[in-house]
C-alpha positions as CSV (number, residue, x, y, z in Angstrom):
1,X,-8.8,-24.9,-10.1
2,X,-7.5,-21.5,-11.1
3,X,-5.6,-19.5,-8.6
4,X,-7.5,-17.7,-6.1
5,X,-10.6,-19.0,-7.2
6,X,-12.3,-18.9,-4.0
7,X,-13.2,-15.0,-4.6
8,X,-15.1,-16.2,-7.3
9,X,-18.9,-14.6,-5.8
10,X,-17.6,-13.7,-2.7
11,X,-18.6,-10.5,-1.8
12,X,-15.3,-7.9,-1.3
13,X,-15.4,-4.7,0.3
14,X,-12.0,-2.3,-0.2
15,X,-11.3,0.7,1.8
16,X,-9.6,3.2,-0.9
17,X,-10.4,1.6,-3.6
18,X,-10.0,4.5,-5.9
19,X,-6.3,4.5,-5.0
20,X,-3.0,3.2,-6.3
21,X,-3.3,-0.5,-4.8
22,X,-6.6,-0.6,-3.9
23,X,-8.2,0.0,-7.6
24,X,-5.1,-2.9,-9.0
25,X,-7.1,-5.0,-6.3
26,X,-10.1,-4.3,-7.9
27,X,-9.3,-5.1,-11.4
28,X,-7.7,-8.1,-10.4
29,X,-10.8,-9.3,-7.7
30,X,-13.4,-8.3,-10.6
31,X,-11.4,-10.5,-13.3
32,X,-12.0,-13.6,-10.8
33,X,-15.6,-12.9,-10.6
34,X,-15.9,-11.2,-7.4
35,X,-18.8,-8.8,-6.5
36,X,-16.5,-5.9,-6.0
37,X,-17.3,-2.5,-3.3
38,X,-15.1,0.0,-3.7
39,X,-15.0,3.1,-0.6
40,X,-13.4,5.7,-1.4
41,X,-13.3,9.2,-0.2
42,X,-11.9,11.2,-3.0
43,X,-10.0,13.6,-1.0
44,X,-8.2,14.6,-3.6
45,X,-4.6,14.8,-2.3
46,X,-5.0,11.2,-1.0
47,X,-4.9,9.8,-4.7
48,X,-8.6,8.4,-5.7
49,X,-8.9,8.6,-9.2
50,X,-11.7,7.3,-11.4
51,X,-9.7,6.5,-14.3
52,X,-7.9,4.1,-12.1
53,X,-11.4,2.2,-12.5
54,X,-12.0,3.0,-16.4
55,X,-11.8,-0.5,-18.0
56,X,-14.0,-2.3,-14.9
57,X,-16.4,0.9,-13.6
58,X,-19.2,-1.6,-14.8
59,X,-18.5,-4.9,-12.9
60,X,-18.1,-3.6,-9.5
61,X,-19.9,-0.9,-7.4
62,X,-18.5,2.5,-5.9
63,X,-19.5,3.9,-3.0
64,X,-18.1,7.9,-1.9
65,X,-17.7,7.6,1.6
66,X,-15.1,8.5,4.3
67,X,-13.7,5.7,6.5
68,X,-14.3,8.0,9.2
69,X,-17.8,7.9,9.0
70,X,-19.3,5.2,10.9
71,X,-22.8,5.2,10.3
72,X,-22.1,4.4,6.7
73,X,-19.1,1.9,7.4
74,X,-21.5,-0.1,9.8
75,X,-23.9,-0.5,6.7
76,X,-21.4,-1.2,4.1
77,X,-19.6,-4.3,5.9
78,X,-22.6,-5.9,5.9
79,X,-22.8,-9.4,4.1
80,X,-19.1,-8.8,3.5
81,X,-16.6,-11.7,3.1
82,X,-13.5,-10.1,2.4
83,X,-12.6,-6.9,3.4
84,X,-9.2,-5.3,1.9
85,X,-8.8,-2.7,4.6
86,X,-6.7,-0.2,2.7
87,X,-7.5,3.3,3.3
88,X,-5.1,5.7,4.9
89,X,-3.2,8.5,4.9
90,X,0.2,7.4,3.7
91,X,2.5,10.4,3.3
92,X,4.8,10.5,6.8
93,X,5.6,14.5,6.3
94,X,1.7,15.0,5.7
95,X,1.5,13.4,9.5
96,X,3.9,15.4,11.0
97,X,1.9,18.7,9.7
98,X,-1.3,17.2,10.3
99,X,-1.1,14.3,13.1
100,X,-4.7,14.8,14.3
101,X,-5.9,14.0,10.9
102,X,-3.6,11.0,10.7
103,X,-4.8,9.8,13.9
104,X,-8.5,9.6,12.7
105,X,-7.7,7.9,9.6
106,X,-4.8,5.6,10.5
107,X,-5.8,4.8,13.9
108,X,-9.3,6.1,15.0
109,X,-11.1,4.7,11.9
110,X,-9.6,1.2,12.3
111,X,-11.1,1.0,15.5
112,X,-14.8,2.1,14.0
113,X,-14.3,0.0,11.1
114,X,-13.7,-3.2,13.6
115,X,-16.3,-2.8,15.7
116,X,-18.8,-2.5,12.4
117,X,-16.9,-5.8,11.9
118,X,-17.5,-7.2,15.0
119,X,-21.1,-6.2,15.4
120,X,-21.8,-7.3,12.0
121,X,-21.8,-10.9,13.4
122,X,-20.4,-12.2,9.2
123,X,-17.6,-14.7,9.2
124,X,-15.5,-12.4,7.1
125,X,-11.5,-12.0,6.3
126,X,-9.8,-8.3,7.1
127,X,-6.2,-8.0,5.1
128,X,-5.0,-4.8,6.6
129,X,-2.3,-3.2,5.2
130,X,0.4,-1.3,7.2
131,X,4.1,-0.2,6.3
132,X,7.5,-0.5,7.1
133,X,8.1,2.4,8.4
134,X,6.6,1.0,12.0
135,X,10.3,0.0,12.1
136,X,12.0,3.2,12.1
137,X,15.5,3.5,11.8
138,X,16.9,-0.1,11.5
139,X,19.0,-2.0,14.0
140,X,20.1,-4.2,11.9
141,X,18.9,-5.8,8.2
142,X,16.9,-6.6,6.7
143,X,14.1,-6.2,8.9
144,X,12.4,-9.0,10.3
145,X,8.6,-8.9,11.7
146,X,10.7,-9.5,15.1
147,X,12.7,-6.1,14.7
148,X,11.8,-3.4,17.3
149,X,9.1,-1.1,16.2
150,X,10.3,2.6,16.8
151,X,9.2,4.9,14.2
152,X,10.1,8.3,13.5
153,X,7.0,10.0,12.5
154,X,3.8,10.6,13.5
155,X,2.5,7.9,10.4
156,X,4.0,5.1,11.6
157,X,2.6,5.2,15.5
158,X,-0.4,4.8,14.1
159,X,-0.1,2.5,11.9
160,X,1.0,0.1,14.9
161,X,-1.8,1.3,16.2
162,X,-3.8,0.1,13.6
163,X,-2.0,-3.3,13.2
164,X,-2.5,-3.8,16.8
165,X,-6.2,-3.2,16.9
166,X,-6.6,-5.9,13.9
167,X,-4.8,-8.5,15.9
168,X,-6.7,-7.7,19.5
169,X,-10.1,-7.8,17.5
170,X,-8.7,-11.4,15.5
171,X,-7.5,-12.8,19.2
172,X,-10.0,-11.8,21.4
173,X,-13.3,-11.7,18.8
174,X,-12.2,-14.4,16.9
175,X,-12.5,-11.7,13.9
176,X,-9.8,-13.5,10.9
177,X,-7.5,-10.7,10.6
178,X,-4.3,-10.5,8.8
179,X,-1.5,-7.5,8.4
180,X,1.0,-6.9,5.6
181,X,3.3,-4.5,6.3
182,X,4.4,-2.9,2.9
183,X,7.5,-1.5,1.3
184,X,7.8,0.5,-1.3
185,X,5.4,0.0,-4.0
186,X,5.2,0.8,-7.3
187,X,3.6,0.6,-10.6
188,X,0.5,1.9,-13.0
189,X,-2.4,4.3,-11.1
190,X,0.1,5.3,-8.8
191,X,-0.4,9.1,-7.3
192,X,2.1,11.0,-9.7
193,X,0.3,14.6,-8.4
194,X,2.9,15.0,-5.7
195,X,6.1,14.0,-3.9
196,X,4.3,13.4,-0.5
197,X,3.5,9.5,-0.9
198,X,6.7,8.5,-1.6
199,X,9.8,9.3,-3.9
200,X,8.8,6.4,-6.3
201,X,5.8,8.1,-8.2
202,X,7.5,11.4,-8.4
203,X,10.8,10.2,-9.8
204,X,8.4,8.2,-12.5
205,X,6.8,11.6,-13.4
206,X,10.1,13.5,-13.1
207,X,11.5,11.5,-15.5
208,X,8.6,10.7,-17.9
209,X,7.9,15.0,-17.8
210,X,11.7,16.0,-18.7
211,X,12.1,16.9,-15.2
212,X,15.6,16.8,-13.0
213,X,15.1,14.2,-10.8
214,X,16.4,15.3,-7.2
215,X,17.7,12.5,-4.8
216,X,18.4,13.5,-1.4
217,X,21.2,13.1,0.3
218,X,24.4,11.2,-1.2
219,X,21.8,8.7,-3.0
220,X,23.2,6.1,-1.1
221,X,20.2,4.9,0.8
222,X,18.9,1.6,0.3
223,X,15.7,0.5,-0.5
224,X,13.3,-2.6,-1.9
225,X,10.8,-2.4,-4.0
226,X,7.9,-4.7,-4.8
227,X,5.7,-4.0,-8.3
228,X,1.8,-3.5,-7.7
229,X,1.3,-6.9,-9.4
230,X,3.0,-8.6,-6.7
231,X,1.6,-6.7,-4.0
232,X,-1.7,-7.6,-5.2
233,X,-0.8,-10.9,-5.2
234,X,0.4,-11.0,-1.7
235,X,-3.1,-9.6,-0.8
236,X,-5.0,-11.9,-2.4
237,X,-3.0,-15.1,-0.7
238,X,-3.5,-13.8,3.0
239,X,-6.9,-13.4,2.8
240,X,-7.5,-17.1,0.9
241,X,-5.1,-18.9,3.7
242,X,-6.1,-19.7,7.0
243,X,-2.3,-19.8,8.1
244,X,-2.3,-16.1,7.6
245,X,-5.2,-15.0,9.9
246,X,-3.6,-13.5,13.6
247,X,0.0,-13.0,11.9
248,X,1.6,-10.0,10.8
249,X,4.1,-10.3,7.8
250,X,6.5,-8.5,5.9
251,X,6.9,-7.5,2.0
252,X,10.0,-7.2,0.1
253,X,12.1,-7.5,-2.8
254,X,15.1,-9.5,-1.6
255,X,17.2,-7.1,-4.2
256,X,17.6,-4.2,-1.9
257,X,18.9,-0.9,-4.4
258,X,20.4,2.5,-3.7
259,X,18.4,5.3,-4.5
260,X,21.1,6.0,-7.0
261,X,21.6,3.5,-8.9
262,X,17.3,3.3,-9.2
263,X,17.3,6.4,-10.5
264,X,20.2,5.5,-13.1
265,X,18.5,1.9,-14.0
266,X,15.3,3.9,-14.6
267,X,16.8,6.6,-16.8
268,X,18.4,3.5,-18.9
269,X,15.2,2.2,-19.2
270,X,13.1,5.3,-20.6
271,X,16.6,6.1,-22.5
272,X,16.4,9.8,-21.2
273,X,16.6,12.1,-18.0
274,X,19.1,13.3,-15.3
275,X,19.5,13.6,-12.1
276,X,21.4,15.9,-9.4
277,X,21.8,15.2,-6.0
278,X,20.7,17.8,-3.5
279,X,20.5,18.5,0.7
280,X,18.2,17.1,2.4
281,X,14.6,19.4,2.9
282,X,14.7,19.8,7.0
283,X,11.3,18.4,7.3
284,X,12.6,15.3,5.3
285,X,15.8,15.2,7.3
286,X,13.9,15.0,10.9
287,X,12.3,11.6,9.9
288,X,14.5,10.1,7.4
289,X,15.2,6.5,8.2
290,X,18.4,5.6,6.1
291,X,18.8,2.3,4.7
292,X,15.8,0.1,5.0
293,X,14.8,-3.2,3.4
294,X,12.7,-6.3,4.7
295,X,13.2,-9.4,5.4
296,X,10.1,-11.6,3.8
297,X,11.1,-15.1,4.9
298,X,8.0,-15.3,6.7
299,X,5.0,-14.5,4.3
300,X,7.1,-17.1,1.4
301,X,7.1,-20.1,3.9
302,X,3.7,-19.4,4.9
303,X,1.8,-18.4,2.1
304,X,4.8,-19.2,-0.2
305,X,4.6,-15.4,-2.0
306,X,7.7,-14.3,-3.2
307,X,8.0,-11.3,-5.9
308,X,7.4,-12.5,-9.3
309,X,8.4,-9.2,-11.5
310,X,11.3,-7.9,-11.7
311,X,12.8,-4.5,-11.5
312,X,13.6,-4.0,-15.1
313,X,10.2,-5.4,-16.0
314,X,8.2,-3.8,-13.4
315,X,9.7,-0.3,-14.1
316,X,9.0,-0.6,-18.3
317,X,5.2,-1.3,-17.5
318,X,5.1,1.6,-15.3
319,X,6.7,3.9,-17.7
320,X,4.8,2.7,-20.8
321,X,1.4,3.4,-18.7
322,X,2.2,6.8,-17.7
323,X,3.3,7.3,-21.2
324,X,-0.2,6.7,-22.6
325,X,-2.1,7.9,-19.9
326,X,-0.3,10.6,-17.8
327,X,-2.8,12.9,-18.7
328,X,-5.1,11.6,-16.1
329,X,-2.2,11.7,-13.7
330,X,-0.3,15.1,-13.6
């Protein structure tokens, strides 16, 4: 029996599908035969992008809806037995300038898209995905699922917000729900447009344009990274394992790497660009966390998922697909 072959006709529904993660979900889900929904709103700073679909936009079925709608969310979990509950808005300084629209999404939305769940009376699987940033600035690393959630923006409340809504609806309704709280990921069909969903996707473009890539601070900061591959993979094995439903787990890298030295590696690696380092934007400064990197003990003895690519491999893919197809991108 083939790996995840239990998607094999299931029918999947994924919130932002269009997206980064959500459309490498999709390619991979429709490869294993799944009848594949994708939701997507398309606002178009969020990073849905129908190239992201190209190669599979006739084996699965898209549907241009907002999660915050819940007349159409109540008909489209219908019949459904996994749902990949991705959507969100993911940039932490877009939250701090916008929190009421962060709320809806990130914690409003969650609670309409459970109840659709719940009323919907099917046996399905949730996989919800959160972030790391619940943690805030760390006490001590790497984090652990046990560390003290204290974040510093507006983002990350609700996203523990979000996460704890999955868990009360999977202990109390019986609803199998699982959380993954993500680091930083990277990889092909990642939002390139702008710096506001993480520094990964812009230093990518920065470099592959001919661009100076600014790191902030002294460059110093740690960080892990996991390659969309591998996040996908993660994805896949908490919502085929019944160990996962109720827990919460951690992603990482287990090679924790200074923004600095990243930036070097990846200018090694496309064999051109610079870099300068520069002062910290203000709004950037308020909720910077530092050093941060995970502890994913957890999710490997339970699901036994550990990160298969590495850095060096992980960053050459990326480059070579925005080298072919960065038109769709900028």
């Amino acid at each position: 029996m083939s790996r995840f072959s239990e998607y094999k006709d299931k029918n999947v529904l994924i919130t932002g599908g269009l997206g980064f993660i959500g459309s490498n979900l999709a390619i991979r889900l429709a490869g294993l035969g799944a009848e594949v929904t994708l939701v997507d709103s398309m606002i178009p700073q969020y990073g849905g992008n129908l190239f992201n679909i190209s190669d599979i936009k006739d084996k699965i079925h898209v549907n241009f809806s907002d999660v915050r709608d819940e007349y159409s969310i109540n008909h489209l979990v219908r019949d459904t037995d996994y749902l990949f509950n991705l959507a969100g808005q993911v940039s932490h300084i877009d939250s701090m300038l916008d929190p009421l629209t962060d709320l809806e999404i990130n914690s409003k939305s969650q609670l309409s898209i459970l109840e659709a769940c719940r009323k919907s009376k099917s046996d399905m699987c949730i996989i919800f995905t959160s972030t790391r940033q619940v943690y805030g600035i760390p006490a001590y690393l790497p984090v652990d699922e046990k560390h003290p959630l204290n974040p510093t923006d507006v983002n990350g409340i609700n996203k523990i917000s979000g996460e704890r809504y999955h868990m009360l609806y999977s202990r109390i309704y019986g609803i199998r729900c699982v959380v993954l709280r993500l680091t930083n990921t990277y990889g092909p069909r990642q939002l390139v447009k702008h710096n506001r969903q993480g520094f990964m996707g812009w230093f990518v473009r920065q470099i592959v344009r001919g661009e100076k890539v600014h790191i902030f601070g002294d460059g110093k900061q740690l960080r892990d990274l996991n390659f969309v591959d591998d996040v996908v993979d993660a994805l896949l094995a908490a919502g085929s394992n019944d160990k996962a439903y109720g827990e919460v787990f951690n992603l990482g890298s287990g090679k924790p790497i200074s923004l600095k030295d990243l930036v070097e590696l990846m200018i090694r690696i496309y064999r051109k660009g610079s870099y300068e380092l520069v002062s910290f934007p203000e709004e950037k400064k308020q909720i910077d966390i530092g050093s941060v990197y995970a502890d994913f003990s957890k999710i490997k003895k339970t699901l036994e998922w550990s990160p298969k690519v590495s850095l060096d491999e992980g960053l050459k893919k990326t480059f070579e697909f925005y080298q072919k197809y960065g038109q769709y991108y900028w």
